[in-house]
C-alpha positions, 0 to 999 in steps of 0.5 A: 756716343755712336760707335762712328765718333771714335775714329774722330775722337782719335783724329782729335787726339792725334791732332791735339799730340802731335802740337805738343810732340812737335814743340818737345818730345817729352822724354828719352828715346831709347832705339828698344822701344817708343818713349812717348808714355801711355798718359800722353795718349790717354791725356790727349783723348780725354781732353777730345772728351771732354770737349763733347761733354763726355765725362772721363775717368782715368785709372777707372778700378775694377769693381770691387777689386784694388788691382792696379793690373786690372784698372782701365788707363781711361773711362768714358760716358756720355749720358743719355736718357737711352741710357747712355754709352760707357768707352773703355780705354786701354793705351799702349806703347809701341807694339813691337820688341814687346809681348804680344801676350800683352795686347791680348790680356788688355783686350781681356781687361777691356772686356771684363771690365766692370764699373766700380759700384760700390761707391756708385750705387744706380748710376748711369754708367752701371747699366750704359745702353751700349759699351764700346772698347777701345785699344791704342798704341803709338808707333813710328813705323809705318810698317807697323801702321800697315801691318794693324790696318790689313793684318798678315801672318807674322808669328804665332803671338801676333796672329792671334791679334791678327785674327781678333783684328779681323773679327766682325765687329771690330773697327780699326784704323790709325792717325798720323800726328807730327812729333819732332826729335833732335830738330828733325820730322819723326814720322808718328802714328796712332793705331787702334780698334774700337767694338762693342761688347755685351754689358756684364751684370754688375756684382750683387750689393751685399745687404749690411747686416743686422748685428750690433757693431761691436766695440773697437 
């Protein structure tokens, strides 16, 4: 998996949603906020995997810890004898009416993420030959569309994001997809931002001990 396969993994995903939510809308739109859940976006990019042979792992643990504040919505990992690439997914929804501190602690789990190798000693995915992050959300305005592709100051929170936006390295973009709600057009987007990260050192194994297991 290059870098340069996200955004069509993201079109794909954007096409693959928008059938669905021009069909039905899948719960209650409420005018506070997007309905559509994080699952449908993640569902909808891992069938995208799946169809190039990635293997995919929602609700990916961290290692070692049972947190769920700190699984990623989706793990990804396309195997090669490189040593493959490791996709770590965190899915939003919509961005405004809610704390912008939120996208800055996913983009933190995002980049201290660590596989679970524990119960995966050696594998692939431990040591991937490059790891990409990668953030979405879904919205419905197109000025929130415009807003994550040329970043301007808005607010203290969100210029923050603004300025991680514009850091070298970081690849954004969005995918219009159709949704229909109460028989009419809604106007949907896809907004996200993919880069690379450096591989973290997986934990040190613990070595069993020696002892004599005692009774119960």
């Amino acid at each position: 998996m290059r870098g340069s396969v996200v955004p069509i993994l993201m079109k794909e995903a954007a096409g693959s949603l928008g059938r669905c939510t021009s069909q039905y809308w899948p719960s209650r739109y409420s005018l506070k906020g997007n309905a559509i859940g994080e699952a449908n976006i993640v569902n909808h990019l891992a069938h995208a995997c799946l169809k190039r042979g990635y293997f995919v792992y929602p609700e990916a643990a961290h290692c070692g810890v049972d947190d769920p504040k700190r699984r990623l919505d989706l793990l990804v990992f396309m195997p090669r004898r490189a040593g493959g690439t490791q996709l770590r997914v965190q899915a939003k929804r919509r961005l405004p009416g809610k704390p912008a501190a939120l996208v800055l602690k996913d983009i933190e789990i995002l980049e201290g993420f660590r596989p679970n190798e524990g119960d995966n000693p050696k594998q692939s995915i431990l040591r991937p030959a490059r790891t990409i992050c990668l953030f979405v959300a879904v919205t419905h305005s197109r000025a929130e569309k415009d807003w994550w592709r040329n970043p301007v100051k808005w607010d203290r929170q969100w210029d923050k994001i603004g300025l991680f936006l514009r850091r070298k390295g970081v690849e954004r973009g969005s995918n219009r997809f159709p949704a229909t709600r109460m028989g009419k057009p809604m106007p949907s987007w896809l907004i996200w931002a993919y880069w690379s990260v450096a591989r973290l050192p997986t934990e040190p194994r613990k070595r069993p001990s020696r002892r004599p297991a005692r009774g119960f």
